[in-house]
N, C-alpha and C positions, 0 to 999 in steps of 0.2 A: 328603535334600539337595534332591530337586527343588520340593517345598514350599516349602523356604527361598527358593529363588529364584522360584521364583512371588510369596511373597509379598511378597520385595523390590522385587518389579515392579509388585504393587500399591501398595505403598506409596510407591513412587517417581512411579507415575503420577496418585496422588491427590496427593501435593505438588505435582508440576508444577501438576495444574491448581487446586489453592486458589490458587497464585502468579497466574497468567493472567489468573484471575477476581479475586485481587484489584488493585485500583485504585492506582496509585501515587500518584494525587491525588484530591483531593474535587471530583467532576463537579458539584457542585450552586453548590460556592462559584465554579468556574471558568467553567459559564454566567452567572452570572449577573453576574459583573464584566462579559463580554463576551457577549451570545450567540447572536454570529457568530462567537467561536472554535472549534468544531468543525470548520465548515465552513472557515475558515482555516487550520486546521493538515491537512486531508483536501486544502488544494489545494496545502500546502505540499510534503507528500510527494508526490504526483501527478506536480509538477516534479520535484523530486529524483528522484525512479523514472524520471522519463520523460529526465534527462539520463544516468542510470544506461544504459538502453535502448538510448537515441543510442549511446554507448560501445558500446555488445556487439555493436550491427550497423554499428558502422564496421567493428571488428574481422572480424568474419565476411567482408565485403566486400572484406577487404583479403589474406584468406584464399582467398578464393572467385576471385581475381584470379591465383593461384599454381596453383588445383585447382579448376578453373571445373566440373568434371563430380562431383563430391563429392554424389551425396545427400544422406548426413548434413548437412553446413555450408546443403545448400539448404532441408533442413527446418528446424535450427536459425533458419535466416533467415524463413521461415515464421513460426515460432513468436515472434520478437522480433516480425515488423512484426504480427502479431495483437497482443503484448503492449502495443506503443506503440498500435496505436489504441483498446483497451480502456484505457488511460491517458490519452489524450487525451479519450474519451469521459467519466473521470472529474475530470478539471481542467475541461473545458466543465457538466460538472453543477454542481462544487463552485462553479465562476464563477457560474452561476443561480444555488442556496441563497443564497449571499453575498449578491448584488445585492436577492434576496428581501429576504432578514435585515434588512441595512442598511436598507431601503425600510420593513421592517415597524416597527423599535424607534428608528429615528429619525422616524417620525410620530408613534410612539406616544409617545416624548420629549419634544417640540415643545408 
C-alpha cells in the first residue's frame, strides 16, 4: 500500500510540474507583437500585489489599534512592510525595463 502512494505522489508531482512548465501561450509570438510586454504585465501585477499589501497592513493596524502589545500582529506588520517594499522595488525596476524597452524598439522603429 505504501508504494501505491508513493507512487501517486510521484506521479502527481511530475504532472503538476509538466503543467507549470508548460506555457499557456506562445512567448515568442507574444514578444514580438510587443516587446515591452513582459515588463508590462511584471508592473501590472507589482500594482495589484502591492494594493493587495496596502489591504493587509491596514488590516493589521487596525488590529494592532485594539492589541497594540501583540508580537505576532507586530511581526506580521514586519513582514507586509518588508513585503511592500520588496514590491515597490519591483514596480520601480519594471518602470526602468519599460522606459528601457520603449527607448530601445522605438529608435529601432523609426
Amino acid at each position: 500500500m505504501f508504494s501505491i502512494e508513493k507512487t501517486n505522489q510521484k506521479l502527481l508531482s511530475s504532472f503538476i510540474l509538466s503543467k507549470l512548465a508548460t506555457p499557456k501561450y506562445n512567448f515568442k509570438l507574444f514578444i514580438m507583437k510587443d516587446p515591452c510586454n513582459l515588463f508590462k504585465s511584471q508592473y501590472k501585477k507589482a500594482k495589484e500585489t502591492l494594493v493587495i499589501l496596502e489591504e493587509q497592513k491596514a488590516e493589521i493596524n487596525l488590529k494592532l489599534e485594539s492589541n497594540a502589545s501583540s508580537a505576532t500582529l507586530h511581526k506580521e506588520l514586519r513582514n507586509i512592510n518588508m513585503d511592500i517594499r520588496i514590491t515597490l522595488n519591483e514596480i520601480e525596476h519594471a518602470e526602468s525595463c519599460i522606459q528601457e524597452c520603449e527607448l530601445k524598439y522605438n529608435s529601432s522603429l523609426s
